[in-house]
N, C-alpha and C positions, 0 to 999 in steps of 0.2 A: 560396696555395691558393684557389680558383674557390670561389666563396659558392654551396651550394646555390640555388635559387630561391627555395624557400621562407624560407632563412634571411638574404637579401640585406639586406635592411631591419632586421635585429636586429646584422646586422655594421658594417654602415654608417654605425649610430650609435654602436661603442664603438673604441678602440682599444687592442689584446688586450698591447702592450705596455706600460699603465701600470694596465689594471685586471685584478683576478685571474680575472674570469668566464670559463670555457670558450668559445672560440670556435666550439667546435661542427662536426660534419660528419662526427666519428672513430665513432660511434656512430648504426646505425641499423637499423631493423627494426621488428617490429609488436609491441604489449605495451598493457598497461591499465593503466598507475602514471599517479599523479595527485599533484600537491604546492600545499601554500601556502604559498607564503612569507608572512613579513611582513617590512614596506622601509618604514626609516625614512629618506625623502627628502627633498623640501621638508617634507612631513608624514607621520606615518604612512598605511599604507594595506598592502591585502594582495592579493597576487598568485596568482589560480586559473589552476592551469595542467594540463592536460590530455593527454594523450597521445594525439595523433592524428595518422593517417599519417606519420610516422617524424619528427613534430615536438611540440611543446609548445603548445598553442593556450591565448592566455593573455586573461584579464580582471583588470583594477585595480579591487577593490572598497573603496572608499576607506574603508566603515564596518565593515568586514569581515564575516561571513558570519554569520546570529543561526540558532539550532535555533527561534524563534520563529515558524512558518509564516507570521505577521500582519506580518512586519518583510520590507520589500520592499528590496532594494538598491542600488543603481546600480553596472553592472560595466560598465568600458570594455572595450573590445575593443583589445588592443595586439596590437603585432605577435610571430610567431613564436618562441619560443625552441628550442634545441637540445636534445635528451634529453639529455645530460651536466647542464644548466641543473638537473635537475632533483633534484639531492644537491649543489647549489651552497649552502653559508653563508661570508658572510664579508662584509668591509667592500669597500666599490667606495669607491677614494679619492677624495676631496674636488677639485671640477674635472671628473669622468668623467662620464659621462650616467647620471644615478641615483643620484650621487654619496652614499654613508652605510652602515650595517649593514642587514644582511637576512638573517634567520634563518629557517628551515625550520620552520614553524608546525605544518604540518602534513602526512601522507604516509599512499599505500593502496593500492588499486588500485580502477577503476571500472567502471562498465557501462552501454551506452547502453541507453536501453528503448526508440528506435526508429531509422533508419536515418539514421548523423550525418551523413552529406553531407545529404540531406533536410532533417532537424532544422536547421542551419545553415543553409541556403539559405533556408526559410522561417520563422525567427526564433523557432522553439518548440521545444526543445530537454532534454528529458528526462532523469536519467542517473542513477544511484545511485554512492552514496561509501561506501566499506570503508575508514575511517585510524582511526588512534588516537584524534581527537578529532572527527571528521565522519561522520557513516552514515549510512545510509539514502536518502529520494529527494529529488532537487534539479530547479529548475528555472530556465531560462534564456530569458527574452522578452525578444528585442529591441524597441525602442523606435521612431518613426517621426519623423524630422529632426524637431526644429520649424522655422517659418519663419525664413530667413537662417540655419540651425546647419549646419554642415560635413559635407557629406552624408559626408564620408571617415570622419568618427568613429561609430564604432558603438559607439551606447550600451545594456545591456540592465538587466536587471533580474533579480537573483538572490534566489530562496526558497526553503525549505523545505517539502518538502512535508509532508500530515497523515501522518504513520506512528510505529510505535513509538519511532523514533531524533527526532523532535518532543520539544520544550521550551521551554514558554513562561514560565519562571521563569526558568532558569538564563544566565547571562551567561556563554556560553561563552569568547569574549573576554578575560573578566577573571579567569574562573577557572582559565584555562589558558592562561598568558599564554608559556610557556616552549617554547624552541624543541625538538620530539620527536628532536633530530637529537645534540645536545650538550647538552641541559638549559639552556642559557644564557635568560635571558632579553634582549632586543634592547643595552638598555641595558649590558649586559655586554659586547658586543662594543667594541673600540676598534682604533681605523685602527692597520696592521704598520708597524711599524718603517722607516724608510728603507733600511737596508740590515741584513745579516742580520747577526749575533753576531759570524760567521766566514763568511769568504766560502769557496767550494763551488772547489775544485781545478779550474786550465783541464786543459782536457783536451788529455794526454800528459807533464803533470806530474809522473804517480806511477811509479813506477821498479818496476814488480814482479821485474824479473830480479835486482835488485839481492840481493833476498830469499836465503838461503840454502838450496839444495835445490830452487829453481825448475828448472825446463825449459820450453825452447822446444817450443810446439807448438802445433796449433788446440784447439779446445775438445769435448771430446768431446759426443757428442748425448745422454748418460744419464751422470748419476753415482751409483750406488748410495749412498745416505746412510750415512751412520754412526749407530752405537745405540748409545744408552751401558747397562751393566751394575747392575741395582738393588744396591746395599748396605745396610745397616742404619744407617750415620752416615757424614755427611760426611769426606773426607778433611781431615786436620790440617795445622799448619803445614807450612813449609818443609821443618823437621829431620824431620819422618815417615818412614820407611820409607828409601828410596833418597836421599831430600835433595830433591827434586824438588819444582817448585813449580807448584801448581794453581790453577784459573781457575774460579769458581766464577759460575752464569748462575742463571736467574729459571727455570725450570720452564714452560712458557706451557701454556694447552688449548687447540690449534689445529688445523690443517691442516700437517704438514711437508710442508714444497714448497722445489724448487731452482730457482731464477729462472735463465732462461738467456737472456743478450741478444747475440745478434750483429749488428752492422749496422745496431742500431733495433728489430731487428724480436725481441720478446720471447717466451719461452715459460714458462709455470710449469708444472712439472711432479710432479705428488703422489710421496709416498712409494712408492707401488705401481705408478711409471710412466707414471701416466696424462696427459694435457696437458691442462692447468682452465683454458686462459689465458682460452677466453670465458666460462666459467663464473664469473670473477671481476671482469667489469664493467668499470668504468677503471682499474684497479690499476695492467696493462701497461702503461700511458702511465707513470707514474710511473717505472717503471725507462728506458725507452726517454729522458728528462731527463738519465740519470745521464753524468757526463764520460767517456766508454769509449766503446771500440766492440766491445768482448768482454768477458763474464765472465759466472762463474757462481757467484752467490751461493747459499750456503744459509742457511735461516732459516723461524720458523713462521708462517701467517696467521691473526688472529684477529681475534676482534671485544671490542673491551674492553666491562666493565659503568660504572657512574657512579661506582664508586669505583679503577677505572682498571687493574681486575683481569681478565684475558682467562677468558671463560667459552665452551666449546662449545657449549651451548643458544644461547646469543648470534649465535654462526658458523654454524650450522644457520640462523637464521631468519632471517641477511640472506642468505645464499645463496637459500633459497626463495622470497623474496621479491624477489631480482633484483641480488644484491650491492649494488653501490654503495660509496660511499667510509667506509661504515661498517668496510671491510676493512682492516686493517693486517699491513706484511711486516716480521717483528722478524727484523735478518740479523743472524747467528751467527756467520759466518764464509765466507772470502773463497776459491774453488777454482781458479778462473783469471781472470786479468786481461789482455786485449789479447796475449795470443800468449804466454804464460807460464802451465803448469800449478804450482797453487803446494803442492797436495799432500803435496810431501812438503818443503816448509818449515814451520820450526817454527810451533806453532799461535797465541804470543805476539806472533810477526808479523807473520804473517795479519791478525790481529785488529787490529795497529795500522794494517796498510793499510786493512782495512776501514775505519777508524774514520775514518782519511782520507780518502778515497772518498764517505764517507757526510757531511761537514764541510760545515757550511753546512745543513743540512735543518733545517724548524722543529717545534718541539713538537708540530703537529696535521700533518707530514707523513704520506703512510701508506707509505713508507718508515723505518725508524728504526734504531739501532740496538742489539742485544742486550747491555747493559753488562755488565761484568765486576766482581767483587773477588779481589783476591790472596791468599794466605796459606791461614789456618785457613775453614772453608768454614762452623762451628758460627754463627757472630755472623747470617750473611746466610741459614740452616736458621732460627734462631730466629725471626728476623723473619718469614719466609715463612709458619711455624705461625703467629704471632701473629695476620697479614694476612689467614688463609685462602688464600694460594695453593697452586699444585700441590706445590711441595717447590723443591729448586733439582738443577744436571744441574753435575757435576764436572769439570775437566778437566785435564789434563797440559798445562802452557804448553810445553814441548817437545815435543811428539808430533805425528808427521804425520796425515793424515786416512787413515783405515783404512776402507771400506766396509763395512756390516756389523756384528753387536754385537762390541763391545770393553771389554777393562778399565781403556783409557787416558780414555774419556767412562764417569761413572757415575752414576747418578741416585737419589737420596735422597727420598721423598715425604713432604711436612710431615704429613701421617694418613694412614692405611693408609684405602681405601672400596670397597664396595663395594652391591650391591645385596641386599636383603631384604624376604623377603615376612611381610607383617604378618598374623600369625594369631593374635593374639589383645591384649585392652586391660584396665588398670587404670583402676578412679573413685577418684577421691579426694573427700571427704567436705569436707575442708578448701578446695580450689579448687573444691568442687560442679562436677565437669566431670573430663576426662581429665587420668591421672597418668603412665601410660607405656602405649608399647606393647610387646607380645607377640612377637617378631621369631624368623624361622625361615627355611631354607633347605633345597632337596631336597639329597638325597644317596642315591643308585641308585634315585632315583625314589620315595623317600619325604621324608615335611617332615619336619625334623629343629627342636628346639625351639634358641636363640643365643643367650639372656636376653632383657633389658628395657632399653627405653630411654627415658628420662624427660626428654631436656633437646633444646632445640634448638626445640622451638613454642612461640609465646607464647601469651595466650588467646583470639586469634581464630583462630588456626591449629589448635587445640586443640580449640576449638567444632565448626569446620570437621571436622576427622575426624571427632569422636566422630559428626557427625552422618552421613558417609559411613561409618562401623563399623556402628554400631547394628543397620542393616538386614542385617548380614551372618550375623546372629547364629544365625538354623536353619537347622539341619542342619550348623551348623558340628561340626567333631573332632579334637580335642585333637593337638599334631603329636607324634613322639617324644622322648622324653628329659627329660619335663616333671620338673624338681622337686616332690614331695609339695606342700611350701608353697606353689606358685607355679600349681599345680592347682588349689587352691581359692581364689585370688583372682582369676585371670583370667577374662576373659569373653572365649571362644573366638571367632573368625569363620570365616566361608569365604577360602579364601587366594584373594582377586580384588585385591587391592593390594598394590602394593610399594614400597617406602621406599629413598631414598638414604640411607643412614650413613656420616657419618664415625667412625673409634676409630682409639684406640690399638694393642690387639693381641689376641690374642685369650689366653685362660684355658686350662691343660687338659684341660679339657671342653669346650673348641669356642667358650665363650660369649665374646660379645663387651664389651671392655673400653673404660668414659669413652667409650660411644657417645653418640652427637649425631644426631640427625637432619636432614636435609637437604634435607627434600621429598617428596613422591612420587615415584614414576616417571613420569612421562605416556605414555599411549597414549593420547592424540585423535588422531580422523581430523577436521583441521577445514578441510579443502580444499571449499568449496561443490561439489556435483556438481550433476547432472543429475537432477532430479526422478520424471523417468522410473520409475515403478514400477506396476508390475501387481499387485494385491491376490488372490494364488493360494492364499492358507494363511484358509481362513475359520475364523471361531471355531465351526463346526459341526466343521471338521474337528479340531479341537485335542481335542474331546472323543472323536474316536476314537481317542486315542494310549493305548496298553494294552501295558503289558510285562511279563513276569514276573519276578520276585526285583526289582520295581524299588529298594530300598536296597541291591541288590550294588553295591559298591566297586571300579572297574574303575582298574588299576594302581596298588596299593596301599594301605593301611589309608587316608592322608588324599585317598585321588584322588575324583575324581567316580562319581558314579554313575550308575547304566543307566537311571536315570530323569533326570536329567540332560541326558543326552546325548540322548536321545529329545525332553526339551525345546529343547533348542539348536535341533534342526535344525529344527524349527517354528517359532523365534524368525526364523532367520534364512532359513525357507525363499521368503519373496517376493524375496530377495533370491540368492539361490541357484538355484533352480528355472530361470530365464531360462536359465541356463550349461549344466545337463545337460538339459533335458529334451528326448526325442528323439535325443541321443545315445549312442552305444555306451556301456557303463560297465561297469567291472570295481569290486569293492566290499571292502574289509578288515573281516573280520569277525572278534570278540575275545569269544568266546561266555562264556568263563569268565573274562575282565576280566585274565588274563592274560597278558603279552606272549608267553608263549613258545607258547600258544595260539591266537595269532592267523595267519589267511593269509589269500592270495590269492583271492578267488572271481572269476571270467570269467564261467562258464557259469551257465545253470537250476540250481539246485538241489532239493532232497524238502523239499514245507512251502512252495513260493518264495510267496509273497501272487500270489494273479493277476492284480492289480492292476500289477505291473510287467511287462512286454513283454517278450515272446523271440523273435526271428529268429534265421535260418539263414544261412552266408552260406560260400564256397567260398574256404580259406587259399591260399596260393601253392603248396602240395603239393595241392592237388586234396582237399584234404578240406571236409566238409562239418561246418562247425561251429555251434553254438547260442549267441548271446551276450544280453546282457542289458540294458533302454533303461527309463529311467521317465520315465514317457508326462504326468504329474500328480502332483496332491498326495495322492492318496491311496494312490498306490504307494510313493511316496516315503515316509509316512510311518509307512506299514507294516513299512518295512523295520525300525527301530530292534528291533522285538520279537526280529530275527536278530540280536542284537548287533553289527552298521555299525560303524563305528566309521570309515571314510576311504571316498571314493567319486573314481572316478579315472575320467576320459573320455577321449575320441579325437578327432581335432580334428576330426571333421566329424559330419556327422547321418546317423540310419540308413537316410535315405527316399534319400541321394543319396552313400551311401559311399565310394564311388570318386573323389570330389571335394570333398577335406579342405576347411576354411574357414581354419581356424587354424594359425599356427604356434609354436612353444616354442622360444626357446632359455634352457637350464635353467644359473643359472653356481652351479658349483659350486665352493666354496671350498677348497683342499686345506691342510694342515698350516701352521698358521702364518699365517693371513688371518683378521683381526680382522672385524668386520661392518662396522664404518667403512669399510674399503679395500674391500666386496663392495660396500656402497651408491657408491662412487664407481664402480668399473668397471662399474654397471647405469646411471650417469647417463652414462657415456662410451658405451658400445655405445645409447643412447637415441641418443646426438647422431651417431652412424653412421648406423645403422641409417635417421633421418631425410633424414640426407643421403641414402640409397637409394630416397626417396620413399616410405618404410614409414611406420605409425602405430604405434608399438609402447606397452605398456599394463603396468603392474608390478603383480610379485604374490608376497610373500613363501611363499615356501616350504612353512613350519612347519618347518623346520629351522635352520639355517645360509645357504640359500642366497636366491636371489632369482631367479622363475619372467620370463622376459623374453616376452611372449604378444605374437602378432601379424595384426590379421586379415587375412584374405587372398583375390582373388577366386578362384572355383572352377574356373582353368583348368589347375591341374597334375593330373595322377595320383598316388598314393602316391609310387611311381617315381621320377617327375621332381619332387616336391617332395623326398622326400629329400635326390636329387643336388644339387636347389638350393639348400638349408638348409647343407648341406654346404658349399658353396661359399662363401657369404655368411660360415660361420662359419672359415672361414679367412681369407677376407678382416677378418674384426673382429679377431681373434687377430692377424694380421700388423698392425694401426693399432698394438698393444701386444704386442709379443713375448714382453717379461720379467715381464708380468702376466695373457697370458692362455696357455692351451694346447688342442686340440681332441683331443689324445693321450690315449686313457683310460689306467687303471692309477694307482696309487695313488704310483707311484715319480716319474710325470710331476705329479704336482700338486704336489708342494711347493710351500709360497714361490708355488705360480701356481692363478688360477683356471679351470678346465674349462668349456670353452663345450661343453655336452650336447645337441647338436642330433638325436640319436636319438630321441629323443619325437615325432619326425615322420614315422616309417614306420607302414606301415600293422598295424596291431593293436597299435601303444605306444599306453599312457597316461600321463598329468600329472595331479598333482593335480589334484581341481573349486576353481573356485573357493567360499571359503568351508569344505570340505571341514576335518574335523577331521584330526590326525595321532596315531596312535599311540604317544603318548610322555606322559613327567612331565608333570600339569596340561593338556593335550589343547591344545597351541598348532594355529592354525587358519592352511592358508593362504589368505592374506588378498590382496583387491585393493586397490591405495593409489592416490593420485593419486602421482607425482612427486615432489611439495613436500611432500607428509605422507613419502615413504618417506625423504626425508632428516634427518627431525626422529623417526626412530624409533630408540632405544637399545635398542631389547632386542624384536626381533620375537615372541621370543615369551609375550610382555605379552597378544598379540592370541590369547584363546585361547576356550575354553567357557567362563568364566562375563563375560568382558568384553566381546567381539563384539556380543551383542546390543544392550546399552544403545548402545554406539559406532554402530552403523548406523541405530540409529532415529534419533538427531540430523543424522548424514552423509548417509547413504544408499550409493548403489554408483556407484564412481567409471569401474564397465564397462557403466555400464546402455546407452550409445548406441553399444556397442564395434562392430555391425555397420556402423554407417556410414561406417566408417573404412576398409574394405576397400580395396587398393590392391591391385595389381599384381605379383607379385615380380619382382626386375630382374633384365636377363640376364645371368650369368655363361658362362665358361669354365667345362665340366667336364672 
């Protein structure tokens, strides 16, 4: 392979056959991750490397990097590394250039604060750090030769500068001396082994026809996975039932994905069809290593925690923050191998090919294998409860692979969990501080009371709530079903938090049993945005917010109220107002707090505030109709007195109608599509859609689904953006056949989600952004960045009483959304 240019001199000096470091080239593109290593070589010393122009721009700062703005550094200037370098730990053997361990110190992403060719070229060099142990602003001056010093070495001088993220006590150094990548600290690494345990099958070794119930054949491009069937207890020995003997696996929380390699050339493709191969960083390489030149493994990817337990919050935050080798493939089981479907061989020896296959791979590979125990399934259930993992997944060692759920896979969960909302706390007198919470969940749209739960925080976790409770406390209201006794000990709050629980099962009264608590639920937006905001809601106007019956209770004894809601949209209107104003708008009004009371308004209405704008404008049947635009904040927030409740626009503004700005495609999730599998087809139609040269911008629902908004310049008509919306969304639909459908009707969605491109003719609307939604607890659709909407569990977390506080710290992740305008591309209609 041809050494990039840039990376000549970084190849020159290693050779990739004796040391493990990445050689670099496979991986390239533009991004802002930043890494330190520390390299213990002739001496220790640590490695700032940088992500610039599709390289790693690196300095050896031999004393390493102090928060002490007063401690100046010396950083050489070494040659180039490869972005793969930069999720590199391990030992480089003794004799290699660099020869010793070097472990990943530290990792982020960065920002220049002025123009880096510039900065570099004149030797002042500015930049802020976001890692786990470096923030804030740094600075980089180079140095000028001294007399007779080697003009080739460039020496700088690395600081801190004066800012919050400043410390001039703390020894960062010393007090964080462990690598954020493995926990190890340097000294814990030690040189690999000469050769492996078990050496790795030559390839053409493995005999898969041999198998029984193979067939010859290529490898198909999809394989529908198989699902196993929940039961109440592990299946038993051998003698159980038919005599049949079971394969009993670890349960993982991951991403199900089927690795498919032909030729080298790899694909991983999710549960719902979609293709993640770039969304998972270096992984592919790892399979494209394996002895074969076909197959297709299945198995889950995850990110394990420090005690070696696979958690999805984990897998969530190295995806959004750019995978890397923090990713692991646990294979299950083996479906074709080299021109052999193995299918419908038995699943026992499968599993031993796999095992073979997989022979030779080390402890820290991120391939590995999914082990198995035989027999009774209770011993390796027990264990799992004990560990905390998910439960373990069952199997019939004779059974072929069945796409689809089955009762030959079935899956056992070590605790039943789910999500609840905390509505109310006990004190205890004894620990001065919190005793349980109050736990409760809707049911047809009212809070329903689930008991107490008292174990699972210790007392900083404890402190922590009670001091997030506290505030929740007026206006809070009792949820249904309370026990007499449990009425007057509690102290009631507003349902604005929700809590993971683990239990056992539940009581006949609903209550929950040996709960545990598990955490919050998180709803941060913590994706830095765009500052950009216009202060349009002044504290003059907030004192004109005036409603009648404002303690009516709209959707239910514990729902919000019409003063409430009148608040929200004042909280949230410098952040909303940019999206409709000047826009057409159609508005949901819920005058009696009612759902079955609520509809549609378009037009003027009797009472309308004259504050909000009415024009006239001529339908496609020749009529002449009146619609409705809010011009400011004081139309806007007049309107609440009408009971609002959702506010719905048209993609363009009223002064230039005929020449939309925006476009929607709405995916809509039909029967059987988890929110996991919608957030994956919104980050797959993202990476189309770009290939199309679009900008596209996410924005939950308030539903189930995920609003795909896109700006656009104003050269179509109603018309012709239909037809090209149209077009576009059949072409995304055809990238994913078995995941996506453009077909309305409710018979076409099963199992697939609805690409809604009708929201782009002329007089549809789409939710506003921010806009409340008429349902249980008033979830809001919300705009996200990308990387927040894939760390989000439960969209609608994001509602009226949690929105506000979340945007005052984020802000709006659409504030610059105009300048993204592009083009739409030409299709065939």
């Amino acid at each position: 392979m041809t050494a990039p240019p840039k990376l000549r001199a970084y190849r020159a000096k290693r050779e990739f056959s004796k040391t493990p470091e990445p050689a670099g080239g496979l991986v390239s593109g533009d991004g802002n991750r930043f890494v330190v290593h520390k390299h213990h070589a002739t001496a220790d010393h640590y490695d700032l490397r940088l992500q610039v122009g599709g390289v790693l721009k690196s300095w050896a700062v031999p004393r390493g990097p102090s928060l002490n703005p007063a401690d100046k550094r010396l950083a050489v200037e070494t040659e180039d590394h490869p972005l793969e370098y930069i999720d590199f730990e391990g030992v480089i053997p003794e004799g290699e250039y660099g020869g010793g361990p070097m472990i990943v110190w530290d990792t982020g992403t960065w920002a220049p604060m002025d123009d880096v060719e510039k900065s570099l070229r004149t030797g002042a060099f500015k930049f802020r750090l976001a890692g786990e142990k470096l923030n804030g602003g740094w600075m980089l001056t180079r140095l000028k030769p001294k007399p007779g010093e080697d003009e080739n070495k460039k020496n700088w001088l690395l600081f801190k500068e004066r800012d919050l993220a400043a410390d001039t006590k703390l020894d960062i150094l010393e007090a964080r001396p462990e690598s954020v990548k493995s926990g190890k600290r340097i000294e814990e690494l030690v040189a690999p082994a000469k050769r492996p345990a078990r050496l790795p099958p030559s390839p053409g070794s493995l005999k898969p026809g041999a198998l029984p119930g193979a067939v010859k054949g290529d490898p198909p491009s999809r394989i529908e996975p198989q699902l196993a069937t929940q039961v109440p207890k592990p299946p038993g020995g051998p003698l159980e039932d038919t005599g049949e003997l079971w394969l009993h696996e670890i349960k993982f929380d991951g991403y199900r994905t089927m690795a498919h390699i032909v030729d080298g050339e790899v694909r991983l493709i999710t549960r719902g069809g979609i293709d993640w191969t770039k969304r998972y960083g270096d992984l592919p390489q790892a399979f494209s290593r394996l002895p074969l030149s076909q197959a297709v493994i299945d198995g889950e990817i995850m990110v394990l925690d420090e005690k070696g337990i696979s958690r999805f919050a984990l897998l969530q935050d190295a995806l959004s923050a750019g995978a890397g080798s923090k990713l692991h493939f646990y294979a299950f089981d083996l479906l074709h191998l080299d021109g052999w479907d193995l299918r419908k061989a038995p699943l026992a020896r499968r599993k031993a090919l796999l095992a073979e296959l997989l022979a030779g791979m080390g402890a820290n590979s991120a391939i590995q294998l999914s082990d198995h125990v035989e027999g009774d399934g209770q011993g390796l259930y027990d264990q799992a409860t004990e560990h905390g993992l998910e439960g373990i997944i069952s199997k019939r060692a004779n059974a072929t692979y069945q796409s689809g759920r089955t009762k030959s896979w079935t899956k056992v969960k070590a605790l039943q969990k789910g999500d609840f909302v905390i509505a109310g706390y006990t004190i205890s007198d004894a620990a001065e501080g919190l005793a349980a919470l109050g736990m409760a969940e809707f049911e047809d749209g009212e809070l329903h009371y689930r008991g107490k739960v008292g174990t699972g925080f210790d007392a900083a976790t404890a402190a922590e709530l009670l001091a997030r409770l506290e505030p929740l406390r007026d206006g809070a209201t009792p949820p249904e079903g309370v026990p007499r006794e449990i009425m007057r000990e509690m102290k009631w709050v507003r349902p604005m938090l929700s809590a993971r629980i683990h239990y056992a099962n539940r009581t006949a009264d609903n209550s929950l049993r040996h709960g545990v608590f598990r955490g919050l639920r998180d709803v941060g937006l913590s994706t830095p945005v765009s500052p950009k905001r216009k202060q349009l809601i002044a504290e003059a106007d907030l004192a004109t917010i005036w409603v009648t019956n404002p303690e009516r209770r709209l959707f239910g004894k514990t729902g919000p109220t019409k003063l409430d809601i009148a608040v929200y949209y004042a909280l949230v209107g410098d952040f909303m107002l940019p999206h409709i104003m000047g826009r057409p708008v159609s508005l949901v009004r819920c005058p009696t707090g009612l759902p079955k009371d609520c509809f549609f308004q378009r037009h003027a209405f009797t009472g309308m505030p004259p504050s909000v704008v009415t024009f006239d404008t001529v339908n496609s049947e020749g009529e002449t109709k009146s619609f409705l635009s809010v011009e400011g904040a004081k139309g806007y927030l007049a309107l609440a007195q009408f009971g609002v409740v959702e506010f719905h626009t048209w993609g363009t503004h009223r002064t230039s109608l005929d020449k939309p700005d925006l476009i929607v495609f709405d995916l809509d999730p039909g029967e059987g599509i988890a929110w996991r599998e919608v957030v994956e087809a919104a980050v797959h139609i993202k990476g189309q859609l770009e290939g199309l040269g679009l900008v596209p911008f996410a924005k939950t629902s308030g539903g189930s689904g995920i609003h795909i908004t896109v700006p656009v310049t104003q050269k179509q008509n109603w018309k012709k953006l239909h037809q090209a919306t149209s077009a576009i969304s059949t072409h995304l639909a055809a990238t994913a056949p078995d995941t996506f459908t453009t077909t309305m009707g409710k018979e076409n969605r099963k199992r697939r989600i609805f690409i809604d491109y009708h929201r782009n003719a002329r007089g549809h609307t789409s939710a506003a952004p921010y806009s409340l939604r008429a349902r249980t607890n008033l979830p809001a659709s919300t705009p996200v960045s990308w990387s927040d909407l894939e760390t989000i569990d439960a969209p609608q977390d994001l509602n009226y009483s949690s929105l506000p506080g979340l945007l005052a710290t984020s802000g709006d992740p659409w504030a610059d959304m105009e300048d993204f305008a592009r083009d739409l591309p030409a299709f065939k209609i």
